[in-house]
C-alpha positions as CSV (number, residue, x, y, z in Angstrom):
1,X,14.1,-21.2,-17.7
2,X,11.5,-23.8,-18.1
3,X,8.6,-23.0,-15.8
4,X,7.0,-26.3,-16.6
5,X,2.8,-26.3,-15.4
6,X,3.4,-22.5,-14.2
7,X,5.2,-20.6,-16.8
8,X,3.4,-18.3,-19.2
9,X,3.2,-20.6,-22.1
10,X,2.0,-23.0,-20.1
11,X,-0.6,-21.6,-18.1
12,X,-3.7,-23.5,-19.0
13,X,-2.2,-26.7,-16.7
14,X,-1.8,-24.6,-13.9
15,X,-5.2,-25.2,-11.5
16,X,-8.3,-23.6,-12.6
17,X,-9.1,-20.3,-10.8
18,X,-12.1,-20.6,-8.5
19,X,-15.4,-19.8,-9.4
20,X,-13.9,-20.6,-13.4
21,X,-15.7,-23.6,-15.2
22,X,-14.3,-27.3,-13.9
23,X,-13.2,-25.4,-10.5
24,X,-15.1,-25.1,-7.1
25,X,-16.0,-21.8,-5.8
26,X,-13.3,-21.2,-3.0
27,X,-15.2,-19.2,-0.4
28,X,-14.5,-20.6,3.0
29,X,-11.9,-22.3,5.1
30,X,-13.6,-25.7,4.0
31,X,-12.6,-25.4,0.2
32,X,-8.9,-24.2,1.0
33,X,-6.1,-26.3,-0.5
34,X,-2.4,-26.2,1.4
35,X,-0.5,-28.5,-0.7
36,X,-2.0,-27.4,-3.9
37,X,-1.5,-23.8,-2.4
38,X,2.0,-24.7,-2.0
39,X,3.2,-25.3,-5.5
40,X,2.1,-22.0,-6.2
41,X,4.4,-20.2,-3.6
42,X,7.4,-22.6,-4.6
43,X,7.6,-21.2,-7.8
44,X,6.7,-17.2,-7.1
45,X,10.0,-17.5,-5.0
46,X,12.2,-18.7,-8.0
47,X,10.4,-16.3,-10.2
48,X,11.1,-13.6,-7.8
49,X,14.6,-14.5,-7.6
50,X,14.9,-13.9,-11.5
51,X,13.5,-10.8,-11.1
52,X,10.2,-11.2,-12.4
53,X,8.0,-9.3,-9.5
54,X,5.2,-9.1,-11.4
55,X,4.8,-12.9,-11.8
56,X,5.6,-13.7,-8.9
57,X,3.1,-11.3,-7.0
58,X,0.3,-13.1,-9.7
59,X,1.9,-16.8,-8.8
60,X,1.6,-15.5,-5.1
61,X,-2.0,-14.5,-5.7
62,X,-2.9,-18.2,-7.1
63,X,-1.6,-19.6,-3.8
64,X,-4.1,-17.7,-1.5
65,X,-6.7,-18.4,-3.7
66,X,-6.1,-22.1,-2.0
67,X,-4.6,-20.9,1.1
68,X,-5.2,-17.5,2.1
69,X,-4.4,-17.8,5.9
70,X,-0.6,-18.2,4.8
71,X,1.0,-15.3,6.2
72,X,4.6,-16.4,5.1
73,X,3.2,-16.1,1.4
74,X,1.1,-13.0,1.9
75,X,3.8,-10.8,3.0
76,X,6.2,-12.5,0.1
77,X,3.6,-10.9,-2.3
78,X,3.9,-7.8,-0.8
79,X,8.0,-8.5,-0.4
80,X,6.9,-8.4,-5.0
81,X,5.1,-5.7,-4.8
82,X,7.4,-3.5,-3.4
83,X,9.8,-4.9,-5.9
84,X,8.1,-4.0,-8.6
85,X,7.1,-0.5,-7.6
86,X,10.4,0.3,-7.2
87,X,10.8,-1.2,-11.2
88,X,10.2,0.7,-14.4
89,X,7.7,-1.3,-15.0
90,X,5.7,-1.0,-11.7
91,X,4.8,2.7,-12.6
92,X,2.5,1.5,-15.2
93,X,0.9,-0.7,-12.5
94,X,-0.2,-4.4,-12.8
95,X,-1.0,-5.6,-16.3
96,X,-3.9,-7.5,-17.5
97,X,-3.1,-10.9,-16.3
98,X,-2.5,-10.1,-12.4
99,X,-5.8,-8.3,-12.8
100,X,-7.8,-11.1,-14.2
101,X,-6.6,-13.4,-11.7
102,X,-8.1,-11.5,-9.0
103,X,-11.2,-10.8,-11.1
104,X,-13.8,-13.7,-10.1
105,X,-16.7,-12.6,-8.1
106,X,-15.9,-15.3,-4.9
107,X,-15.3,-13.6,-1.6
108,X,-11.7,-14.7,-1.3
109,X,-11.2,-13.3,-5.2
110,X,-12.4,-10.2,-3.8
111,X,-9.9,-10.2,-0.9
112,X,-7.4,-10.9,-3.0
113,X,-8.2,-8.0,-4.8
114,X,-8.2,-6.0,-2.3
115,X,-4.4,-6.9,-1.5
116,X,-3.6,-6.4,-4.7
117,X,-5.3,-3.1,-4.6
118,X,-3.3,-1.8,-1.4
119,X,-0.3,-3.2,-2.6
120,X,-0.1,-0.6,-5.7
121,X,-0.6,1.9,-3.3
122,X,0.3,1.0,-0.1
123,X,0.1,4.9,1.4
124,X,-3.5,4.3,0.9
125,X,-5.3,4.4,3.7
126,X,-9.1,3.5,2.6
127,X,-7.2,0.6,0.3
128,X,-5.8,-0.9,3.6
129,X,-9.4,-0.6,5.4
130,X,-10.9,-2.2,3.0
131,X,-8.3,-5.2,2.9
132,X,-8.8,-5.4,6.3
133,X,-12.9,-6.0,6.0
134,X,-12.3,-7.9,3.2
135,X,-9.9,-10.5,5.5
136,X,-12.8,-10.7,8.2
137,X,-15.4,-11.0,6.1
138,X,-13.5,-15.0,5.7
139,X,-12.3,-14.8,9.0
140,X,-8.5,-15.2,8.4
141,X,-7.6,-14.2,11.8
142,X,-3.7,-13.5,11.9
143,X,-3.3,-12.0,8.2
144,X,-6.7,-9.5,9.7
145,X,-4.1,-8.8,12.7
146,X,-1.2,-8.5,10.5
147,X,-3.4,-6.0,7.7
148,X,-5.4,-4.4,10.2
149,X,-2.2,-3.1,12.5
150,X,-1.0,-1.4,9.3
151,X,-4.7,-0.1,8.0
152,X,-4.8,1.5,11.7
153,X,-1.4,3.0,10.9
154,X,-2.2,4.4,7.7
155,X,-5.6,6.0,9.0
156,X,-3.2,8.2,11.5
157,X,-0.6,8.9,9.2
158,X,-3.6,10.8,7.0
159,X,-2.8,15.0,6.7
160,X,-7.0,14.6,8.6
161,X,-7.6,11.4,10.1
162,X,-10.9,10.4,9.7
163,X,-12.9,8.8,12.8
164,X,-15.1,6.8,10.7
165,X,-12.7,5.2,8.8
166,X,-10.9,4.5,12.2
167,X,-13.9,3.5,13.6
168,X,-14.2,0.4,10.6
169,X,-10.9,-0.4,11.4
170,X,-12.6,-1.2,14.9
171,X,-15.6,-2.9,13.8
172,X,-13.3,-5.1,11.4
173,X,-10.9,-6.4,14.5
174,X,-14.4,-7.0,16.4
175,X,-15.7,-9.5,13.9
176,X,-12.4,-11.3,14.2
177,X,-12.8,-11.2,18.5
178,X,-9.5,-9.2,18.3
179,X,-10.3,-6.8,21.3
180,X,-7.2,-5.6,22.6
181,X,-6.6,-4.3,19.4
182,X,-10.1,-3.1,18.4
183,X,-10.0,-1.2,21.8
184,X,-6.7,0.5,20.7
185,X,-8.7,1.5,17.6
186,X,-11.4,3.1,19.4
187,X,-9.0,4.9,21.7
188,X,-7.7,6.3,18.7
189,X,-10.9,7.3,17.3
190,X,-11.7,8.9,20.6
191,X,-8.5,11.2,20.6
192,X,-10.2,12.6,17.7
193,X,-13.8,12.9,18.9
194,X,-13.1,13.5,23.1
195,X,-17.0,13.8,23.3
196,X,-18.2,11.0,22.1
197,X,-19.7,9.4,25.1
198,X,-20.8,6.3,23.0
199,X,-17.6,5.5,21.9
200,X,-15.9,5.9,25.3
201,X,-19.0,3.2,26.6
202,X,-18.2,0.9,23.6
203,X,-14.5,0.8,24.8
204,X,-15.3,-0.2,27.7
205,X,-17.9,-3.2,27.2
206,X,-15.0,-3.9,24.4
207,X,-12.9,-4.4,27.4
208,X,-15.3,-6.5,29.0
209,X,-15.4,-9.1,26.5
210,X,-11.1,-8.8,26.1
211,X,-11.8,-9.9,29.9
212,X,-14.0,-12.8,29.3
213,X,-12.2,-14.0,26.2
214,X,-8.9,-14.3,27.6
215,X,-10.4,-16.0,30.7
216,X,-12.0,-18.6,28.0
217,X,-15.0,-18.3,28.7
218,X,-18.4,-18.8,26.5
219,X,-16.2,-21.5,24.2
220,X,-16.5,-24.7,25.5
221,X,-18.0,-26.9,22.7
222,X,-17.8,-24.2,20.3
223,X,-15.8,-25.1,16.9
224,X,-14.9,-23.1,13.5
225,X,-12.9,-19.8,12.9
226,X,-8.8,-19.9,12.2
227,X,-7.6,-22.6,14.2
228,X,-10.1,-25.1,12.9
229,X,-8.2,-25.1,9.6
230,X,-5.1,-25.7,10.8
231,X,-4.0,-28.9,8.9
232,X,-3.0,-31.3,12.0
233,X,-2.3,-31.4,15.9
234,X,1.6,-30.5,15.5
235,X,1.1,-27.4,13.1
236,X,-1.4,-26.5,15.3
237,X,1.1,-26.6,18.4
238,X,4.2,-25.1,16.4
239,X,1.5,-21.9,15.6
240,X,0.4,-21.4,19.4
241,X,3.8,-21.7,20.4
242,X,5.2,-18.9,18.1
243,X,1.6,-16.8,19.1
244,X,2.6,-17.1,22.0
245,X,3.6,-13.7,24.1
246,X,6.1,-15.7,26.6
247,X,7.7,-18.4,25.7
248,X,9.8,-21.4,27.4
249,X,13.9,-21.6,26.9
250,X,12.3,-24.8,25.0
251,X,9.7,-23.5,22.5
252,X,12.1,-20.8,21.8
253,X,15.1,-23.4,20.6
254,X,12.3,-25.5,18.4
255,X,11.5,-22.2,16.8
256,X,14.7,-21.3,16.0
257,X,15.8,-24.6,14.8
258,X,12.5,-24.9,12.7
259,X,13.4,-21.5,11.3
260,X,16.8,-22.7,10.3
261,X,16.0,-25.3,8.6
262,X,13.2,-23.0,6.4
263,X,16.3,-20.8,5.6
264,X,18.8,-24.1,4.3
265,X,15.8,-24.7,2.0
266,X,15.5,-20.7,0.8
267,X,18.3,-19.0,1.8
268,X,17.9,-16.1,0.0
269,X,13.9,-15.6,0.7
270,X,13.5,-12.6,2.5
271,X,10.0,-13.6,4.6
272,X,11.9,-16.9,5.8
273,X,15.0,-14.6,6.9
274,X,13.0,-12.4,8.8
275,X,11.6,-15.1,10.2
276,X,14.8,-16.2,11.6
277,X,15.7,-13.1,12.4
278,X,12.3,-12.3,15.0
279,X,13.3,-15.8,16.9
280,X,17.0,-15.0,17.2
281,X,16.0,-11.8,18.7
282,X,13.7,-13.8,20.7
283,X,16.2,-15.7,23.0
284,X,18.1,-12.4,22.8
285,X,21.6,-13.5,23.6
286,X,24.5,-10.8,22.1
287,X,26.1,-13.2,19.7
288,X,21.8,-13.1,18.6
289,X,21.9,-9.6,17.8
290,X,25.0,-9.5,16.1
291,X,23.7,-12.5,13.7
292,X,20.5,-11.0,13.0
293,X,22.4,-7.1,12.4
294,X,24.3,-9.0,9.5
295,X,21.6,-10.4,8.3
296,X,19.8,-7.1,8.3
297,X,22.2,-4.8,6.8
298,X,22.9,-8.1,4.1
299,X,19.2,-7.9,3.1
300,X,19.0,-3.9,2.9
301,X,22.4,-4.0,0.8
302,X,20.8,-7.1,-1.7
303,X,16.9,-5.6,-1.8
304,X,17.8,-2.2,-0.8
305,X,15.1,-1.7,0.9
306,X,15.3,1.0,4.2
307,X,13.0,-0.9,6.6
308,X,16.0,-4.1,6.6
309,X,18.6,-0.9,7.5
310,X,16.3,0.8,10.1
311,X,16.2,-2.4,11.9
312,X,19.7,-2.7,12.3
313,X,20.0,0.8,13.6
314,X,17.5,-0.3,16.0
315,X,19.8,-3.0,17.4
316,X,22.7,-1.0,17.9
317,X,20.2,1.5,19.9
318,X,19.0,-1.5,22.0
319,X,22.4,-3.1,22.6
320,X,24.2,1.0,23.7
321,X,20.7,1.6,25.9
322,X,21.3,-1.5,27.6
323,X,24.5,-0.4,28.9
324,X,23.0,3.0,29.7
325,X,20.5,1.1,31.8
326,X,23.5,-1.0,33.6
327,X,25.6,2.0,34.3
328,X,22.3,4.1,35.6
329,X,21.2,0.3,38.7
330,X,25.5,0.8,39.4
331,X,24.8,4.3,40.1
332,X,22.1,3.7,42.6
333,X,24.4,1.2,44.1
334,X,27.5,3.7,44.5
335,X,26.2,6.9,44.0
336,X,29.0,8.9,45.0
337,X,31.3,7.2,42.6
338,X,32.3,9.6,39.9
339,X,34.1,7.5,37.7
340,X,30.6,5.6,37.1
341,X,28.8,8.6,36.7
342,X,30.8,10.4,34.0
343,X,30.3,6.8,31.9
344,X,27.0,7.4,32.3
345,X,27.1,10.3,31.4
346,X,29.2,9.5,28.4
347,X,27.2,6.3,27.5
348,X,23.7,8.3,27.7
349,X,25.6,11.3,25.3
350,X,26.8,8.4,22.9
351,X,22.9,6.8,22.9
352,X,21.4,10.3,21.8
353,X,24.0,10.9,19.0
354,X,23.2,7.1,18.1
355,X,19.6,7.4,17.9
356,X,20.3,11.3,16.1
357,X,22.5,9.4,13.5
358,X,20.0,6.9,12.8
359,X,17.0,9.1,12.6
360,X,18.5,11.8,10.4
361,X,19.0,8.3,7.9
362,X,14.9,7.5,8.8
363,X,14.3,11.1,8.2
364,X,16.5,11.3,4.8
365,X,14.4,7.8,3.6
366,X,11.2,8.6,4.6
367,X,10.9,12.5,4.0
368,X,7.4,13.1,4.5
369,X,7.1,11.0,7.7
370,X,6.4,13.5,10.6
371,X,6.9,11.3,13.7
372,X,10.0,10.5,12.7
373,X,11.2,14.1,12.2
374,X,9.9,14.7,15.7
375,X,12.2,12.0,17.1
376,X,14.8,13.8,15.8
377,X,14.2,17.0,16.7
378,X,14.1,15.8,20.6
379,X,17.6,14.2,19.4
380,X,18.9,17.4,18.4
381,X,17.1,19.6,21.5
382,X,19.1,16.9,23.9
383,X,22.5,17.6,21.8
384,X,22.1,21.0,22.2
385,X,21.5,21.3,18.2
386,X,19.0,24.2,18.2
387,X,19.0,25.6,15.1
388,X,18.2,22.2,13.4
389,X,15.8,21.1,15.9
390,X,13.7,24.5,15.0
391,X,13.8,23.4,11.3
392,X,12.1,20.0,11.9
393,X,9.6,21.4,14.3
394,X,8.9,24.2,12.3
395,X,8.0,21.2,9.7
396,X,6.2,18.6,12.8
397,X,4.1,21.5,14.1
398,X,2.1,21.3,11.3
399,X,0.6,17.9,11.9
400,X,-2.3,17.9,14.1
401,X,-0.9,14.6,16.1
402,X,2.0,16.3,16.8
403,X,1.5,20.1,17.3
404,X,1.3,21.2,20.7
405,X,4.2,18.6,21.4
406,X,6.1,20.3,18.2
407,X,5.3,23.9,19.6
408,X,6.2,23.1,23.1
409,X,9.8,21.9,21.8
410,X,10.0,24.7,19.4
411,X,9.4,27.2,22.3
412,X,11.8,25.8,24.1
413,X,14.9,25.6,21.3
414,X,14.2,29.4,20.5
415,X,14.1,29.9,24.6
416,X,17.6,28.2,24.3
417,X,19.0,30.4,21.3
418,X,17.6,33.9,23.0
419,X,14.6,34.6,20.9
420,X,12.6,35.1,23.8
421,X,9.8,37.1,21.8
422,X,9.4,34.2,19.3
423,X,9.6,31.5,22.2
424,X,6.7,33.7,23.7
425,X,4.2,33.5,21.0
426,X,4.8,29.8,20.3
427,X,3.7,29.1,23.9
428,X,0.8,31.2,23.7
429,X,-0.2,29.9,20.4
430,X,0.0,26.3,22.3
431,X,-1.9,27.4,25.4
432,X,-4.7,28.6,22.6
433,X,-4.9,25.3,21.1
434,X,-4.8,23.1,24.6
435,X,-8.8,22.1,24.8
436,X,-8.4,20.7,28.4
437,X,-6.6,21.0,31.3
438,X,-3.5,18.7,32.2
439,X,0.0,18.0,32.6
440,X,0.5,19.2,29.2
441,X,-1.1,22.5,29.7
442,X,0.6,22.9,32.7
443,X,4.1,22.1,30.9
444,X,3.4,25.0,28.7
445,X,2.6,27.5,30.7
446,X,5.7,27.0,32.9
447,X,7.9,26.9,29.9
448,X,5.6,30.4,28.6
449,X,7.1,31.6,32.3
450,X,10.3,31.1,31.6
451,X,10.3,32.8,28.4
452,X,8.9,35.8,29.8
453,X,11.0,36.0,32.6
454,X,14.0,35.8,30.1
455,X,12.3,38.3,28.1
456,X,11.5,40.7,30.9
457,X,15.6,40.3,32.0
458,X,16.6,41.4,28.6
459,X,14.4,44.3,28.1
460,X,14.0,45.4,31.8
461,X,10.3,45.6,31.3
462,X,8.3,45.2,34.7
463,X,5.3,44.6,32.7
464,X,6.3,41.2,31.3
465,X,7.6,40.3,34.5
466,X,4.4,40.6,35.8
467,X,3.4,39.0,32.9
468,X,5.7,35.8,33.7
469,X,4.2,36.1,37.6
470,X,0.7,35.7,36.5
471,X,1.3,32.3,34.8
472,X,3.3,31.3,37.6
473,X,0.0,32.0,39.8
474,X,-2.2,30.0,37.4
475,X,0.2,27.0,37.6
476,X,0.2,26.9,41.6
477,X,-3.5,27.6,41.8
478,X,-4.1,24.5,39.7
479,X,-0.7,22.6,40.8
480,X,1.1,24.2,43.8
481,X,3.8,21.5,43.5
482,X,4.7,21.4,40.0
483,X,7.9,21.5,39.7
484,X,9.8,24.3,40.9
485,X,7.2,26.8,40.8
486,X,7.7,28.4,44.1
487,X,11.1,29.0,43.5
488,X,10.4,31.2,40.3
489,X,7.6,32.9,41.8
490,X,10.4,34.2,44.8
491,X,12.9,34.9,41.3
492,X,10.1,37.0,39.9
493,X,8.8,38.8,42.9
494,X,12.7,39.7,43.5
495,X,13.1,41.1,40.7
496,X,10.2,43.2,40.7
497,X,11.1,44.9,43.8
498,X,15.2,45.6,42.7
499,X,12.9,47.5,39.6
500,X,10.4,49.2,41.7
């Protein structure tokens, strides 16, 4: 293939990197190129299509060094960098020429860096972080949504999650005036550190200015920051109106149609198909879904890549818990029909063995990803699937996000298979670990109750009945209510007295 001003050979003719002699130091909005930009990402997508990752990640590279608020190209480069870690070649990670052309000292070669950094090890938590500062530092609003959503992720996703790297992710979506999300940040952060009273008064002065800036005001007259640079009035309109969280029958159709006719131009580049796809699911109309589920499972079975196949499971799981929800507003209509219940009941059975079947695949894919062993597990407790749920929990309870919700499911599924003395000391490990009271605590100590009542049925030993009456005090003392707490207490008094 000839690559003409961009291949290899010929690289001298392609536009001088910035900061290099005979080129203008691109540092800001003001010195960004779009149409120069543009030839760039033209020809990473036929490269990529060859196969050539590599290049094409470098080509993709070039083209935010001119136009670095194109999110269409940004995730394109990492679309290639997934590629090519996947490659033989990727495990000897980039070679000389992708690094040099990230190498000049301007800020947007260091952002670009940074991408390229995170890209090569995209588990990376500090790597993301600091792609994320590196976006505000030019103030490229939507990809600093887009990488600071995924920095956040990565932070909690760490064995320890560290508050101060959270807490950067916070100051980063600050700088950019992105407050719901820098709020959701600091909640975070405060999970981790309940007594920091500073934090908890920064979250809430954050949610002061989220106030004022969605009421607009403090901006009149004011110019510069992201939508400054966008090229002309009509971009500018066709951008709000796919920001935008509700949208008209109207805007949605221009979308789509706009989207369709990026996919007749590229029809097999992946960015412009998921494009396509987010708008289809937007109007949201079945023959939608069913178009977007092809075009989902055709991009896992061309790229192989899970994510395309997980989102396809997640369409069938919306479509089957839409009829659940139908079935459940008949119900309250006609609730003494039993024909409507047992689909219900049916429909809500077929849901959990749906979302079972497609978590095991998420669970098979993405081994070492707790939260979505945890989903499965509450799968398997619903199906009555014990004995695998204990083997995921058994796995979950050792991630400190997840424990006490791990241990309190775990107590239960060896409550469920008779192994009330193990079901016992994973409550009262739980209760140990509980730093405040709350629903939570509360939850364990009636399911510790249960146990022990169990227990004390099986072994005939007044002691743990009394036992299993003494957390069934502390509940009513702090919740006299809570579910059917009376009723056990009357169970275990009972009881007692047919012993004495």
């Amino acid at each position: 293939m000839a690559f003409g001003i961009f291949g290899k050979k010929d690289q001298p003719s392609q536009p001088s990197p910035a900061g290099s002699p005979g080129a203008a130091p691109v540092t800001n909005a003001a010195a960004f190129a779009p149409d120069k930009a543009e030839k760039f990402f033209g020809h990473a997508r036929t490269v990529a299509e060859t196969g050539n990752f590599e290049y094409a990640m470098q080509l993709y590279l070039s083209g935010l060094r001119f136009d670095p608020n194109n999110m269409t190209a940004m995730q394109a480069f990492f679309q290639a960098s997934y590629q090519f870690l996947s490659s033989p070649e990727g495990k000897k990670g980039p070679g000389k020429d992708t690094t040099k052309s990230v190498a000049d000292a301007t800020d947007v070669h260091r952002y670009l860096k940074s991408l390229l950094d995170w890209a090569m090890k995209p588990t990376e938590a500090e790597l993301a972080v600091q792609a994320l500062e590196k976006a505000c530092t030019l103030n490229l609003q939507e990809p600093a949504n887009w990488i600071g959503e995924r920095a956040l992720g990565a932070c909690l996703r760490e064995k320890k999650p560290e508050k101060r790297r959270i807490m950067r992710v916070v100051d980063a979506f600050v700088k950019v005036q992105q407050w719901e999300k820098a709020i959701a940040s600091a909640e975070q952060a405060l999970r981790l550190d309940p007594s920091d009273g500073e934090l908890g008064k920064r979250i809430r002065e954050m949610a002061a200015n989220a106030t004022m800036t969605k009421g607009g005001y403090g901006k009149t007259g004011q110019e510069g920051g992201f939508r400054d640079n966008i090229r002309d009035v009509k971009k500018q309109q066709e951008l709000e109106a796919a920001d935008r969280i509700s949208k008209t029958d109207d805007t949605i159709e221009m979308l789509i149609e706009r989207a369709e006719a990026e996919l007749i131009k590229r029809p097999t580049d992946l960015p412009t198909m998921e494009a396509l796809a987010k708008r289809l699911l937007e109007r949201g109309k079945p023959a939608d879904e069913e178009r977007v589920h092809a075009m989902y499972m055709q991009m896992f079975s061309a790229h192989g890549q899970f994510r395309y196949r997980e989102q396809a499971g997640d369409i069938r799981i919306r479509q089957k818990a839409r009829k659940v929800r139908e079935l459940r507003a008949m119900l309250e209509k006609t609730p003494d029909s039993e024909m409507i219940q047992r689909m219900k009941a049916q429909e809500e059975r077929e849901l959990t063995q749906l979302e079972a079947d497609e978590f095991a695949l998420r669970v098979e894919n993405y081994p070492t990803e707790m939260n979505r062993k945890y989903e499965l597990a509450k799968r398997y407790m619903t199906l009555e699937r014990y004995d695998d749920a204990i083997a995921l929990l058994q796995e979950t309870q050792q991630d400190a996000k997840l424990r006490l919700t791990s241990q309190n499911l775990l107590g239960l599924a060896f409550l469920r298979i008779g192994y009330h003395e193990e079901s016992v000391q994973v409550f009262r490990q739980a209760l140990e670990r509980v730093d405040m009271a709350g629903e939570l605590e509360l939850e364990l100590r009636y399911h510790l109750m249960l146990a022990l009542i169990e227990q004390g049925k099986a072994t005939k030993d007044p002691a743990t009945l009394r036992d299993a009456d003494k957390q069934a005090s502390t509940i009513a003392m702090k919740q006299f209510n809570f579910r059917d707490i009376r009723a056990r207490r009357e169970e275990i008094k009972k009881l007692l007295a047919e012993w004495a």
